[in-house]
TORKOL-4160 file (C-alpha; in steps of 0.2 Angstrom, whole numbers, padded with zeros to 4 digits, m for minus):
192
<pt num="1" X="m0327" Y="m0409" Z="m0901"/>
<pt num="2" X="m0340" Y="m0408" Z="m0888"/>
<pt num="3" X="m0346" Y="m0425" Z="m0879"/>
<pt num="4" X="m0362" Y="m0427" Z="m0870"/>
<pt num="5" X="m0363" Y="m0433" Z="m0852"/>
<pt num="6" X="m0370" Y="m0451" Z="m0859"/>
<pt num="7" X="m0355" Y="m0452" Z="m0872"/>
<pt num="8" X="m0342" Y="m0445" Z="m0857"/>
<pt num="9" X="m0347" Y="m0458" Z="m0846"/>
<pt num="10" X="m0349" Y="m0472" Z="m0859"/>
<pt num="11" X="m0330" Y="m0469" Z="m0862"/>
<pt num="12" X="m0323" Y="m0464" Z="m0845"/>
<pt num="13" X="m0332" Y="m0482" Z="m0840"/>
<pt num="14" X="m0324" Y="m0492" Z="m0855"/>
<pt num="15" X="m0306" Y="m0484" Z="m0851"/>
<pt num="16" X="m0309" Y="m0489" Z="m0831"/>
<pt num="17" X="m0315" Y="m0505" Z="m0836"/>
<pt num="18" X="m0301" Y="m0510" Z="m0847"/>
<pt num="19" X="m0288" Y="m0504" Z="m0838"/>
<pt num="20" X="m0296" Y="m0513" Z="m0822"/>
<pt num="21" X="m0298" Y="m0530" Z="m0829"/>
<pt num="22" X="m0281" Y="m0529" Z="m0839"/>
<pt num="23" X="m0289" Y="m0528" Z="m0855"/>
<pt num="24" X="m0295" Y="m0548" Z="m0852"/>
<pt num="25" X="m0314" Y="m0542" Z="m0849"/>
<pt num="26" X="m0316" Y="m0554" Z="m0838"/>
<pt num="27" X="m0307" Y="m0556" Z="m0819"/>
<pt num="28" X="m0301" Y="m0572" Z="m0816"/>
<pt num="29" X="m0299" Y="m0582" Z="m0798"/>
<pt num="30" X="m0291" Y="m0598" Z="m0797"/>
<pt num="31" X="m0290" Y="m0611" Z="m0780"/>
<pt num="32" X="m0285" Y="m0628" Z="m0780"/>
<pt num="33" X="m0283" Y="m0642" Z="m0764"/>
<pt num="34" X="m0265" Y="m0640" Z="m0760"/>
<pt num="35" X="m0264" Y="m0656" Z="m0754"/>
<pt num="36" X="m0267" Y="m0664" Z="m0770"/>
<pt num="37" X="m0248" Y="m0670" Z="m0778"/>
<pt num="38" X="m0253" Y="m0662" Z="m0797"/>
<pt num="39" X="m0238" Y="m0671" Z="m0806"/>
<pt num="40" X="m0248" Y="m0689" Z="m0805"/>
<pt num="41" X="m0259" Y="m0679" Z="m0817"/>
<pt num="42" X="m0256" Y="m0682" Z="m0837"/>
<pt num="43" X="m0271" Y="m0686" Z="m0844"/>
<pt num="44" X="m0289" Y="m0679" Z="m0843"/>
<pt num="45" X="m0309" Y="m0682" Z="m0852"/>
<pt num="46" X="m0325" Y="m0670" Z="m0851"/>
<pt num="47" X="m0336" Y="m0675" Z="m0838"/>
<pt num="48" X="m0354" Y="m0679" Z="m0847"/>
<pt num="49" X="m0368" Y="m0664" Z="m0842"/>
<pt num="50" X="m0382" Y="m0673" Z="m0833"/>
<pt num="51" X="m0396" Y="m0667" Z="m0828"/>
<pt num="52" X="m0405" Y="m0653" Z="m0831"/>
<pt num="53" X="m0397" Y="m0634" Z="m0839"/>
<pt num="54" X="m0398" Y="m0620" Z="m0827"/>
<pt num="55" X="m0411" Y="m0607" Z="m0830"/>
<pt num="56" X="m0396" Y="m0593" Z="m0835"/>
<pt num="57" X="m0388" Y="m0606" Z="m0845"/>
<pt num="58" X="m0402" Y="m0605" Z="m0858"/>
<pt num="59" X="m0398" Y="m0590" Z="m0862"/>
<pt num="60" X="m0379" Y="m0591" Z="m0868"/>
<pt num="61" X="m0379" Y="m0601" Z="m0885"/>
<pt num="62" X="m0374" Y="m0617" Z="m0886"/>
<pt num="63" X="m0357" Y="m0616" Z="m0895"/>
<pt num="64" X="m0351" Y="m0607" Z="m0882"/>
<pt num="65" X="m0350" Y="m0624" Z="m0874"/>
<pt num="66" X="m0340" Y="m0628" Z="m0887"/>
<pt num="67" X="m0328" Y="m0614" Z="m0887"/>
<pt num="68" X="m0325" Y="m0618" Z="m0871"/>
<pt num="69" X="m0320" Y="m0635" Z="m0872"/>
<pt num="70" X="m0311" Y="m0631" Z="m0886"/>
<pt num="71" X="m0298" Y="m0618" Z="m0877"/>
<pt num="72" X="m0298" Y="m0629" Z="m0862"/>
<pt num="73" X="m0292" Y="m0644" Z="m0871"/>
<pt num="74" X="m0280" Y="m0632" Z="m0883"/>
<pt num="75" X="m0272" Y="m0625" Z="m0866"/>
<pt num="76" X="m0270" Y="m0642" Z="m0860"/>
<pt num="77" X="m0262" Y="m0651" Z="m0874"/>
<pt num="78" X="m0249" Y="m0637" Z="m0875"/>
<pt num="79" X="m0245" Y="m0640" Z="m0857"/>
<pt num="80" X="m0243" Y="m0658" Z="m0860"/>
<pt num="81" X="m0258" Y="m0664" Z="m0857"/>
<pt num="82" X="m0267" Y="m0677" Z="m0866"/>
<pt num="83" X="m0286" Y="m0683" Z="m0867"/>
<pt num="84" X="m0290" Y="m0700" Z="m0864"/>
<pt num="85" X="m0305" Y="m0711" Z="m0866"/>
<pt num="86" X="m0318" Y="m0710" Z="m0852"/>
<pt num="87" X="m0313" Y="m0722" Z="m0838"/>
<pt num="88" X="m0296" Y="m0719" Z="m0841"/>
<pt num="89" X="m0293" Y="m0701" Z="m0836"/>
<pt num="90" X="m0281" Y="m0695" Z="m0821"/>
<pt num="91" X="m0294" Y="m0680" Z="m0819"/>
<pt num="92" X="m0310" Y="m0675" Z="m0825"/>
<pt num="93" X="m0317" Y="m0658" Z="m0832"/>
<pt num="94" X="m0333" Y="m0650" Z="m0832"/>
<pt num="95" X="m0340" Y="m0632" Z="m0833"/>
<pt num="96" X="m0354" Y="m0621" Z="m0828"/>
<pt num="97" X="m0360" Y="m0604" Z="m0833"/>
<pt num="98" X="m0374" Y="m0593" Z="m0823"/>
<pt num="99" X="m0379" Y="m0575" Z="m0830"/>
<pt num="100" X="m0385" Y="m0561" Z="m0820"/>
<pt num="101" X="m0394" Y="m0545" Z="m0830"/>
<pt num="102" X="m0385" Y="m0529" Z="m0818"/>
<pt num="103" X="m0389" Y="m0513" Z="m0820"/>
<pt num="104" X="m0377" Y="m0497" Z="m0811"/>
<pt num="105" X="m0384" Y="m0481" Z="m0808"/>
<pt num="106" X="m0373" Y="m0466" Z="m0806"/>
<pt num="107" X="m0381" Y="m0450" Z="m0801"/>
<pt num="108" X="m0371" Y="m0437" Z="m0801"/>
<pt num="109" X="m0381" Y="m0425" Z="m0790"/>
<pt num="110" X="m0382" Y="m0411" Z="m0800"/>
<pt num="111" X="m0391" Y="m0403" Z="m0813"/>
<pt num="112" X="m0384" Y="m0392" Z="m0828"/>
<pt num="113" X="m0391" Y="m0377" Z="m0828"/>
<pt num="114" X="m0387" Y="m0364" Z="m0844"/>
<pt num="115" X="m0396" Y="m0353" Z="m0855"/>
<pt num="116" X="m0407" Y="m0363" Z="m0867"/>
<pt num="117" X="m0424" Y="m0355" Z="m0876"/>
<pt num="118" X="m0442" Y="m0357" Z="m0879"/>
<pt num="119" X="m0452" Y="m0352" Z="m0894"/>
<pt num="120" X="m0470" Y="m0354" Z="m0895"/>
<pt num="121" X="m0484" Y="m0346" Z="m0907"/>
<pt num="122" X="m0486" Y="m0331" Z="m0896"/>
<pt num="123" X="m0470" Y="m0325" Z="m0888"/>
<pt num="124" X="m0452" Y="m0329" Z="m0889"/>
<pt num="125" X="m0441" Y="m0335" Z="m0870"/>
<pt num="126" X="m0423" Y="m0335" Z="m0870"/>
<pt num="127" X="m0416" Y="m0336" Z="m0852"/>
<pt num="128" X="m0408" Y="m0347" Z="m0838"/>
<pt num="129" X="m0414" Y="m0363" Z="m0834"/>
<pt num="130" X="m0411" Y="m0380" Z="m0826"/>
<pt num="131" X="m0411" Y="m0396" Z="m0836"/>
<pt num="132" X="m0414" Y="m0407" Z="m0821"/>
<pt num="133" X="m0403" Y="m0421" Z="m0813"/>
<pt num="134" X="m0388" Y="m0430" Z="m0823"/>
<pt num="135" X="m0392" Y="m0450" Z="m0819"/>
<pt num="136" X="m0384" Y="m0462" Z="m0830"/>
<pt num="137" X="m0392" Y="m0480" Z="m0831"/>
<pt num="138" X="m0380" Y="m0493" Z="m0839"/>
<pt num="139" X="m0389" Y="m0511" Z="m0840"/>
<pt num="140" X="m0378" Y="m0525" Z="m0844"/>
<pt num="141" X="m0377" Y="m0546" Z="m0842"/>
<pt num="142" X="m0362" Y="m0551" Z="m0832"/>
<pt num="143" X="m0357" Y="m0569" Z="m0833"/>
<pt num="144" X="m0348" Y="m0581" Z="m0823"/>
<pt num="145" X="m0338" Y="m0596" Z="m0830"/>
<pt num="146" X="m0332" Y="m0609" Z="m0818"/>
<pt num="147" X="m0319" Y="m0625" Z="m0823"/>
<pt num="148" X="m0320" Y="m0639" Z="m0812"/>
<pt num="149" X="m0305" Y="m0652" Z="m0810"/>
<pt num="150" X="m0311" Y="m0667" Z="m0802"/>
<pt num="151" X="m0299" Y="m0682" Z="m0797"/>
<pt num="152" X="m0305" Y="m0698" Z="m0807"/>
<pt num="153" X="m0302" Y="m0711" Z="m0792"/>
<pt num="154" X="m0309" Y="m0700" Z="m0776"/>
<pt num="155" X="m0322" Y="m0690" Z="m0786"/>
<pt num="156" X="m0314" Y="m0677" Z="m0777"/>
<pt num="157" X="m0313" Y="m0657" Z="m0783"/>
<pt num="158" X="m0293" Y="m0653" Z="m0785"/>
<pt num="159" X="m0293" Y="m0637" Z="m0795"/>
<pt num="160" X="m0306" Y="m0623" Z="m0800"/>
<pt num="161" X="m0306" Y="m0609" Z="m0810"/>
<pt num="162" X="m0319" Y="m0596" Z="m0810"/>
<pt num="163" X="m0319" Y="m0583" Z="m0822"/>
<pt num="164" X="m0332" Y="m0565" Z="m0822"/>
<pt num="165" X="m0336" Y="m0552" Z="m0833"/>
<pt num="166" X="m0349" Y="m0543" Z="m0846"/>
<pt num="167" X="m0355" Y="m0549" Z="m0859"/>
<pt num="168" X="m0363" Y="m0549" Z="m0876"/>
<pt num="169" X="m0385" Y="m0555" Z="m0875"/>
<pt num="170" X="m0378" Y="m0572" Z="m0882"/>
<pt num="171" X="m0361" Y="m0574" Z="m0874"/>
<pt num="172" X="m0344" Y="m0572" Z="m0874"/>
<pt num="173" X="m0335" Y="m0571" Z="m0892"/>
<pt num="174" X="m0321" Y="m0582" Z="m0896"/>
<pt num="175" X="m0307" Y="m0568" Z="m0892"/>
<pt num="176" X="m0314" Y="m0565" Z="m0875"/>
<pt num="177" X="m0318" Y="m0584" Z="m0871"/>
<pt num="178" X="m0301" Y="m0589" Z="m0875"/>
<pt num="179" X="m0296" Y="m0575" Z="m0865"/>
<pt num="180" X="m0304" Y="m0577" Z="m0850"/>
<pt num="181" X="m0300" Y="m0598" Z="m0849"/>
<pt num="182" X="m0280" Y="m0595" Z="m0855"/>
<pt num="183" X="m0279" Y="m0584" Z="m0840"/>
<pt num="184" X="m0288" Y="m0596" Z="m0829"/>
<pt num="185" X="m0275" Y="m0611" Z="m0834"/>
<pt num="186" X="m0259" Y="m0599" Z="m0834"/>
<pt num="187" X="m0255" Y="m0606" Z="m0817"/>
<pt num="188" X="m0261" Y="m0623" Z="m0820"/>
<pt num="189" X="m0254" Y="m0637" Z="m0812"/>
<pt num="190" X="m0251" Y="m0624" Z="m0797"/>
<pt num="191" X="m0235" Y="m0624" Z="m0790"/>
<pt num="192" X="m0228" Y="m0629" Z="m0775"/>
């Protein structure tokens, strides 16, 4: 079976890609205030979204929102966790998502040369030539989630996790979303 260069590299950069972010599709970083004492914390609420939506925000849909808050509050109920009434919350959550369109240019700095031909009403080539530079363009939409914690009493930040990778023109699908925020809360309440 015989691969093109665009089909090589399309391959070779899925392989690298997966074995990289450990199959997740998106890398994760967590930090947190180690001053803050976690085990006074048992019950959380959504902070409401104010304002108005970030430009990069309007392109993600709008359930992806939901999926988000959906996997967060799954991750936190089977850690013990329970939600609470507004007012009434140890800690608050909130999210926020920016998308940036990349693009990665890999040029290779060579040509393939071979023998290739040329036919034309009038006479027939057949002979070496030179098929130009090998330059491979990969556009793609990176996006960056990040989970805020935020103390109820000092309206302080305790815990964030910030998760980044590619993804689809819409979003993330459920698989990767729940992914991506399951890693982000595998160390959550961070140790001592």
């Amino acid at each position: 079976m015989i691969f093109s260069s665009r089909t090589s590299f399309a391959l070779c950069f899925g392989i690298i890609m997966a074995a990289v972010s450990g199959c997740s599709f998106f890398s994760v970083e967590t930090d947190y205030d180690p001053m803050v004492d976690f085990s006074r914390y048992h019950t959380f609420t959504w902070m409401p979204r104010t304002g108005g939506t970030p430009r990069d925000s309007l392109k993600v849909s709008p359930l992806v929102g939901k999926k988000i808050q959906y996997t967060v509050n799954r991750v936190l109920k089977a850690k013990g966790y329970r939600p609470a009434e507004a007012g009434r919350a140890d800690f608050l959550i909130t999210f926020h998502i920016g998308l940036k369109d990349r693009v990665e240019v890999t040029d290779y700095g060579y040509g393939y040369g071979g023998f290739r031909g040329r036919s034309t009403r009038f006479n027939n080539y057949w002979g070496a030539g030179y098929y130009g530079r090998d330059i491979e363009v990969y556009n793609f939409t990176e996006m960056q989630l990040v989970l805020d914690f935020v103390d109820s009493q000092t309206n302080e930040l305790i815990w964030r996790g910030v998760a980044s990778g590619v993804v689809s023109n819409t979003g993330a699908d459920d698989k990767r979303i729940d992914a991506a925020v399951s890693k982000m809360l595998e160390n959550f309440p961070p140790g001592p």
